[in-house]
N, C-alpha and C positions, 0 to 999 in steps of 0.2 A: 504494500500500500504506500502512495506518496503522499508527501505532504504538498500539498497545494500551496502556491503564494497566488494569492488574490490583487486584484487589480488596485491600485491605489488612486482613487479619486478627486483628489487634491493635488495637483503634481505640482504649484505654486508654492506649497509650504512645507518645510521638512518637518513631517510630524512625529512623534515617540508615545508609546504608552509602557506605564509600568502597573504592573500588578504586585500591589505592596503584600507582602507576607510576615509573618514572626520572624522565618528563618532563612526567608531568599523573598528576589524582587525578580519578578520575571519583567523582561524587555522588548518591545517591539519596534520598527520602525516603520516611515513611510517615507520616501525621499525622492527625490525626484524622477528618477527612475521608475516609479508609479506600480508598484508594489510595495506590499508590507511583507517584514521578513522579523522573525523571532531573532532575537540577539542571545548573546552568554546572559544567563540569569545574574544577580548581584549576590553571594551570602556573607549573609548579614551576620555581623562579629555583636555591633551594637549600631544600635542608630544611628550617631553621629558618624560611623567609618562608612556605613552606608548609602547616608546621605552625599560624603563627601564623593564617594562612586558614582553614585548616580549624576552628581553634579558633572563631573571630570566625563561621565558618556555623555550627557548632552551638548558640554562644550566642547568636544572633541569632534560628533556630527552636528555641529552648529544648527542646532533641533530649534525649531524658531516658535512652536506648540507642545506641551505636553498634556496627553490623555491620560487619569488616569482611576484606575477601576475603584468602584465602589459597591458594596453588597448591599442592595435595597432590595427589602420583604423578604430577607435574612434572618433565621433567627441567632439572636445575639449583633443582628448587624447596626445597632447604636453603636454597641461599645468600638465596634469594625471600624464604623464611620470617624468614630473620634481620634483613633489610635492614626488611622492614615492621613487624615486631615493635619494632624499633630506631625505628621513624617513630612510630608508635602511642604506645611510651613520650615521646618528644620535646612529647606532646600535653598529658600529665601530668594524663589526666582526673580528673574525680571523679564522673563518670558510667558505671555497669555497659560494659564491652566482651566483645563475642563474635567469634567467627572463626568464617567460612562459607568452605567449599570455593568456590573461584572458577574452580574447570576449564575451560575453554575458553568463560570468559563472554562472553570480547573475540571471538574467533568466532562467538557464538553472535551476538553486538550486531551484530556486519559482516552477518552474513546476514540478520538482521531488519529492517537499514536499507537493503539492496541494493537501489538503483534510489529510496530516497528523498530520501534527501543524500549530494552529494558525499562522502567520506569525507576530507575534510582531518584537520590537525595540532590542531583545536581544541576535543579532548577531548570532543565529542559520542560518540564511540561507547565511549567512557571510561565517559560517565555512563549508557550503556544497560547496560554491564556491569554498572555498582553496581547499578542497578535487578534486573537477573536476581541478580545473587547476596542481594539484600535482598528478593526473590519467594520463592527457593530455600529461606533463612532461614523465613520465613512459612510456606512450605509443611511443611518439617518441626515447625514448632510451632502447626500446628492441631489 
């Protein structure tokens, strides 16, 4: 089975999504090139070393948007919402942020990749999640 990279519908802005976790940040892009492609997931030591990561990928693909996921009609997804809201500020952009519903991305990534990689601890099914909720994103603003 492959994995698909989908069309990226914004080819004006170099867009990124991350999928905040406890223990990794899974990564996405969309760049001119007009596709989105899953990146190396970030794992997370503590907050601030991960912050500092994710800052150093965005300005390294001069990412001009960051998407990033959010669990709503979640349960427990208050406290979700607050802890990654709380990440997101730690980032201190100065580049536009959006929140995408991330609903059952990391499920949806496990079933997309069944039967092609192992599913270890090393944030690949992290960064297929950013990828569908940074799809999702795109889809609603075509």
């Amino acid at each position: 089975m492959d994995i698909d990279i989908n069309i990226c519908y914004n080819s004006i802005m170099k867009l990124a999504s991350i999928d905040v976790g406890l223990k990794r940040i899974g990564i996405a892009i969309c760049l001119s090139s007009n596709i989105v492609m899953p990146q190396n997931a970030i794992l997370r030591k503590n907050r601030n070393q991960a912050a500092r990561d994710v800052n150093t990928f965005l300005k390294e693909w001069e990412i001009e948007k960051l998407i990033v996921g959010l669990p709503l009609d979640a349960e427990s997804s208050e406290e979700m919402e607050r802890r990654i809201k709380h990440f997101v500020s730690l980032l201190k952009l100065t580049i536009p942020v959006e929140y995408q519903d991330e609903q059952s991305s990391s499920i949806e990534a496990k079933e997309l990749t069944k039967g092609v990689f192992r599913h270890k601890k090393d944030g690949k099914i992290d960064s297929i999640a950013a990828k569908i909720i940074l799809e999702r994103y795109l889809a609603i603003k075509k």
